[in-house]
C-alpha positions as MATLAB code, in Angstrom:
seq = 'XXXXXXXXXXXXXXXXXXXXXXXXXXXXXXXXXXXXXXXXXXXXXXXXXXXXXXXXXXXXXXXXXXXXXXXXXXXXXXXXXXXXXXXXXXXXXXXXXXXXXXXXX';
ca = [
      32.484   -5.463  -11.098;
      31.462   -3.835  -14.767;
      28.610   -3.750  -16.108;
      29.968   -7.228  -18.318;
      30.215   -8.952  -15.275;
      27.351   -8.774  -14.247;
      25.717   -9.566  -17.590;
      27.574  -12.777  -17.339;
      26.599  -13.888  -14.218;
      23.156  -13.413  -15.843;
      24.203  -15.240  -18.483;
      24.989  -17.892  -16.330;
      22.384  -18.460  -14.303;
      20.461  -18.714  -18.043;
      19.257  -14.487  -17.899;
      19.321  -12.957  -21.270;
      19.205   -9.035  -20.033;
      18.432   -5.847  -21.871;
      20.333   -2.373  -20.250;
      18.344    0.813  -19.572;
      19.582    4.177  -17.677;
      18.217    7.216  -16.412;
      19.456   10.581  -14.825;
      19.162   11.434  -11.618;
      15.758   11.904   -9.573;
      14.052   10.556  -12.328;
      10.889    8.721  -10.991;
       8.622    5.877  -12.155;
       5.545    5.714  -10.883;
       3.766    2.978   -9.240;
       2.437   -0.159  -11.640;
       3.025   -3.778  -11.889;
       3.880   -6.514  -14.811;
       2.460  -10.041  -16.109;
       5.846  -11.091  -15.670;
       8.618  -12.024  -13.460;
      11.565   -9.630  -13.505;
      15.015   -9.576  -12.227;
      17.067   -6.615  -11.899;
      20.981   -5.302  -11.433;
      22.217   -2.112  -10.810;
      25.212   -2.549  -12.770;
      25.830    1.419  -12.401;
      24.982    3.975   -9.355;
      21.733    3.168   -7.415;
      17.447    3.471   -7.524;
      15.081    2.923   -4.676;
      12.630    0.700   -5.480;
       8.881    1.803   -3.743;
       6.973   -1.293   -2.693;
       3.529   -0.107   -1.308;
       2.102   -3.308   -0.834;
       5.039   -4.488    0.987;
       5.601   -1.345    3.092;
       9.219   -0.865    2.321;
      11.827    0.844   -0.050;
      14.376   -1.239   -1.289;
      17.724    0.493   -2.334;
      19.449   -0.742   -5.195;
      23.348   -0.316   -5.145;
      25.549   -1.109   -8.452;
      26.162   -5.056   -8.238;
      22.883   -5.635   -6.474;
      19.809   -7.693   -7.055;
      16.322   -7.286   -6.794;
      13.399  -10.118   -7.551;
      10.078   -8.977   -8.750;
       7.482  -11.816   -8.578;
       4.369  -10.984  -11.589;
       1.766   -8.434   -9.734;
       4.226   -6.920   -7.650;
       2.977   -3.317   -7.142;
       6.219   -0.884   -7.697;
       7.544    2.617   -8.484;
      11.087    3.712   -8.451;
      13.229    6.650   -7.948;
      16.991    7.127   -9.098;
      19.369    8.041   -7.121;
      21.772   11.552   -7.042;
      24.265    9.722   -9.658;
      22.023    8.246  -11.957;
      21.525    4.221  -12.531;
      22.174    1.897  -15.481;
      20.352   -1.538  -14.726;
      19.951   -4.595  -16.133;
      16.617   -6.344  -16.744;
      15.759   -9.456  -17.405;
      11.747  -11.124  -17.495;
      10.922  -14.723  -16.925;
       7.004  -16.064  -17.280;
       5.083  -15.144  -13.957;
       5.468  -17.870  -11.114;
       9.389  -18.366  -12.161;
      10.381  -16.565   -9.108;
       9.550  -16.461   -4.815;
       6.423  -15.064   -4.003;
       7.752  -11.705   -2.348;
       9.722   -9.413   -3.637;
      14.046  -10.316   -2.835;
      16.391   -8.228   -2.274;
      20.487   -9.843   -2.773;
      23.303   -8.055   -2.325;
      26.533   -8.567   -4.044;
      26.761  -11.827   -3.390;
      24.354  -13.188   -5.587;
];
């Protein structure tokens, strides 16, 4: 699925996403947002670090991850680099807890 796809599923499900990338290894450290956010790995892969929730959650291209507002997080990309797509919603949108979906969302 391409990078389009996935923008349209977005799309669909009412998302209006902006695209970032970085290289490989890069890091980001550990903070949180007043917002709700929903990411895609349209491209590669990045491990999510959720301290608060005592797990790692890997991000593969076509993937989905749910961050509730607050949600304490840092990230690391993976050997072949990641594009993602992000998009925010007002805090309380999403589930309480962090979700991980696979493809099949």
């Amino acid at each position: 699925m391409t990078a389009r796809d996935l923008e349209a599923r977005l799309v669909a499900q009412g998302l209006h996403a902006s695209k970032w990338g970085n290289g490989p290894g890069d890091s980001y450290a550990q903070h949180s947002h007043d917002f709700d956010k929903v990411l895609v790995a349209a491209s590669g892969s990045i491990t999510f670090h959720l301290p608060e929730h005592d797990r790692d959650v890997l991000l593969d291209a076509g993937e989905r991850l749910e961050l509730p507002a607050g949600t304490l997080h840092g990230a690391t990309v993976g050997s072949g680099g990641v594009t993602c797509l992000e998009a925010h919603l007002p805090a309380g949108t999403l589930a309480a807890a962090p979700r991980h979906v696979g493809r099949e969302w």
